[in-house]
C-alpha positions as a Python dict, from the first residue, in 0.01 Angstrom:
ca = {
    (1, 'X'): (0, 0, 0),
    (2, 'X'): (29, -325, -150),
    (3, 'X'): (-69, -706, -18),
    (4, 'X'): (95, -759, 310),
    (5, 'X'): (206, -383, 441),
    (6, 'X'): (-48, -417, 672),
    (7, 'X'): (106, -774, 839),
    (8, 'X'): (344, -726, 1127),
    (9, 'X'): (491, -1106, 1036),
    (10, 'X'): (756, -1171, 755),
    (11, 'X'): (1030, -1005, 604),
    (12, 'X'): (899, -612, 640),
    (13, 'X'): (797, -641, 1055),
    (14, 'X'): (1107, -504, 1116),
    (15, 'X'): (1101, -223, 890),
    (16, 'X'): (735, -117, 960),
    (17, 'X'): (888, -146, 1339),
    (18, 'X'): (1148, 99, 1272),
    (19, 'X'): (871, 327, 1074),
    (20, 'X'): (706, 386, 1347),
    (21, 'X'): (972, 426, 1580),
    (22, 'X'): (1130, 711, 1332),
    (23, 'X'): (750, 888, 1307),
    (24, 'X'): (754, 892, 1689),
    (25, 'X'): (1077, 1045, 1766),
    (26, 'X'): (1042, 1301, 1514),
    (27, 'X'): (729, 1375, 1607),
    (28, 'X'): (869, 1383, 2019),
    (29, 'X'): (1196, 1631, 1915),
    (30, 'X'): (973, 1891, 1692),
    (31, 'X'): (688, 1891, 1958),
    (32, 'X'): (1028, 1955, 2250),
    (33, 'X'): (1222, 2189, 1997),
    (34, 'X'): (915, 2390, 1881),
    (35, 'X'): (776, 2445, 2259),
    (36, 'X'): (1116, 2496, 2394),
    (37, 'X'): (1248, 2739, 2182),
    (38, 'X'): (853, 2908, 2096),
    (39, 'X'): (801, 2964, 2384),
    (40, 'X'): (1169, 3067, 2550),
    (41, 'X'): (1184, 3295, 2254),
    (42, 'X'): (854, 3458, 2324),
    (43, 'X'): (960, 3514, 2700),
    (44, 'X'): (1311, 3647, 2585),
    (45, 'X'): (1085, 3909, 2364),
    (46, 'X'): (858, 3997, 2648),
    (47, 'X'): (1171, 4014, 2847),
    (48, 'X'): (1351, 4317, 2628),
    (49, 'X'): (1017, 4506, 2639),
    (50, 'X'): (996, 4478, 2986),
    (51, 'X'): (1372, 4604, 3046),
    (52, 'X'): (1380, 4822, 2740),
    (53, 'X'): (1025, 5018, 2709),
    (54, 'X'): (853, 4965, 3037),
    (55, 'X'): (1133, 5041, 3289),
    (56, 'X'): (1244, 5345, 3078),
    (57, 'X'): (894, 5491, 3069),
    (58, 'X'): (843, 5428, 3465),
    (59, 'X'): (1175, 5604, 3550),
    (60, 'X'): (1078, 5910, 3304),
    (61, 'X'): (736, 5944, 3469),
    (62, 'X'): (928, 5956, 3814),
    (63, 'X'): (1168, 6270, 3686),
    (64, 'X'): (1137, 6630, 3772),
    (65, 'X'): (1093, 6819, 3492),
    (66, 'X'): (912, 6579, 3296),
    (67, 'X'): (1054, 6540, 2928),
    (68, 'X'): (894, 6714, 2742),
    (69, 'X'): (795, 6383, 2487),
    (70, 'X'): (605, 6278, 2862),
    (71, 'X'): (387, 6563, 2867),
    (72, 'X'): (280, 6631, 2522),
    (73, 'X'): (188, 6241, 2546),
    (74, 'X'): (31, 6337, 2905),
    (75, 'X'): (-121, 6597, 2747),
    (76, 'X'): (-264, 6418, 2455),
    (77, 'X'): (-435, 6158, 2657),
    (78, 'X'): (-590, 6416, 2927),
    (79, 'X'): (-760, 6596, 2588),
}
């Protein structure tokens, strides 16, 4: 940067004011956005596994007969 960037007095205080203004609030909305939505998304994935895999596999295992897909597995893991 050139002679007098680094001087908060004269013509540019403003606009190095409003510099670091824009760096913060960028800086606050992609830190919010990238949390918010990381980590909501990651939740709504652990979410559809829950409801989708788990749940289905605990009601199969609570059936009589078993499927037949739960005891070759069954059987796979007793061998």
């Amino acid at each position: 940067m050139g002679a007098g960037w680094g001087k908060r007095d004269g013509a540019f205080a403003p606009l190095l004011d409003l510099r670091v203004m824009t760096v913060m609030w960028t800086t606050l909305l992609g830190a919010f956005f990238g949390f918010a939505f990381g980590v909501g998304c990651a939740l709504a994935v652990m979410y559809s596994i829950y409801m989708g895999g788990y749940r289905a596999a605990v009601k199969d295992s609570q059936l009589e007969p078993k499927p037949e897909r739960l005891v070759r597995a069954l059987a796979k893991l007793v061998n």
